[in-house]
N, C-alpha and C positions, 0 to 999 in steps of 0.2 A: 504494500500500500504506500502511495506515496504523499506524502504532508508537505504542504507549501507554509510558509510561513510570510508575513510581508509585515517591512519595516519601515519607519522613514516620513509616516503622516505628517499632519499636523497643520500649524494655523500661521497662514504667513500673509503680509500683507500686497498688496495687489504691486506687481513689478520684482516678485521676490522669487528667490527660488528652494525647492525641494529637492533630497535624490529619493526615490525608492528603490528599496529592497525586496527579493523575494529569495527565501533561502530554502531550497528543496532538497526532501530528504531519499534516499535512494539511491543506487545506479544510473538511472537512465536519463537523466538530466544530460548529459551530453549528446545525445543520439533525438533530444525532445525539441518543438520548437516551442517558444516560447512568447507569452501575450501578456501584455496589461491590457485589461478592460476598465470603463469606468461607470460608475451610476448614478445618476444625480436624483433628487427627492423628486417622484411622478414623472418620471423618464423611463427610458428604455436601457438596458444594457450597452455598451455601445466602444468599439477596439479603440483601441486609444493608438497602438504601437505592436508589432511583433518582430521578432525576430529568429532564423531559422535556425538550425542545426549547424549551419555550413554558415551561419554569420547573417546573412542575408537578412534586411532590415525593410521593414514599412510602415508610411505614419501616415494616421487619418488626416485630412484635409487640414483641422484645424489646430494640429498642434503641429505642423511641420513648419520648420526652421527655430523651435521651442523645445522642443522635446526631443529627449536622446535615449535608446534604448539601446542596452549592453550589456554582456553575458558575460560572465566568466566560469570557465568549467570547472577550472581546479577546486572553487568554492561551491559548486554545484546553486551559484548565486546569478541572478537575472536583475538589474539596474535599470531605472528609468529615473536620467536626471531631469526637471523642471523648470524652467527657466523663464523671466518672463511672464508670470503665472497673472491668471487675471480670473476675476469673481466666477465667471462662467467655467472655469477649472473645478470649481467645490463639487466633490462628490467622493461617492466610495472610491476608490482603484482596487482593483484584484486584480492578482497575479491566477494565470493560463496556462499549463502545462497539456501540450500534446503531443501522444505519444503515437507514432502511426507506424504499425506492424503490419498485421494482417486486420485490422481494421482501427479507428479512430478511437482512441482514449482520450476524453477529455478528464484533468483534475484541475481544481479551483483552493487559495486560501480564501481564509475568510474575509478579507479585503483592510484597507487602512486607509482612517478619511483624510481626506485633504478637504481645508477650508480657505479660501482666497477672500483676503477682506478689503474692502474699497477705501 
């Protein structure tokens, strides 16, 4: 079973920056790609950033040229630094683990809020 842990919240003011963490427990964190998603109060779930196996990176519309997402294996740990950050940023982030064998594993933490103040 695999447990994601996510670190890194918290309350910053508008122009300010965050990193998150997610630190996953297991093997197969290197062979997994990996997502932050985020949720804001009466929204929808929604990617924020992923990043593959093989490195390979991608960011939703609204957080690119802000957002940095990055992996390191040896820590079996997944980064998304914030930058920039603005009210419309506030909501949960969870960290994504997927794992694709012979079909789609998805694992979830339990998320860590970010709060963007004006």
């Amino acid at each position: 079973q695999v447990q994601l842990v996510e670190s890194g919240g918290g309350l910053v003011q508008a122009g300010g920056s965050l990193r998150l963490s997610c630190a996953a427990s297991g093997s197969i964190f290197a062979i997994s790609d990996m997502n932050w998603y985020r949720q804001a109060p009466g929204k929808q779930r929604e990617l924020v950033a992923g990043i593959t196996s093989g490195g390979n990176t991608n960011y939703a519309d609204f957080v690119k040229g802000r957002f940095t997402i990055s992996r390191e294996n040896a820590k079996n740990t997944v980064y998304l630094q914030m930058n920039s950050l603005k009210p419309e940023d506030t909501a949960v982030y969870y960290c994504n683990l997927v794992l694709r064998l012979l079909s789609r594993k998805d694992y979830w933490g339990q998320g860590t809020q970010v709060t963007v103040s004006s």
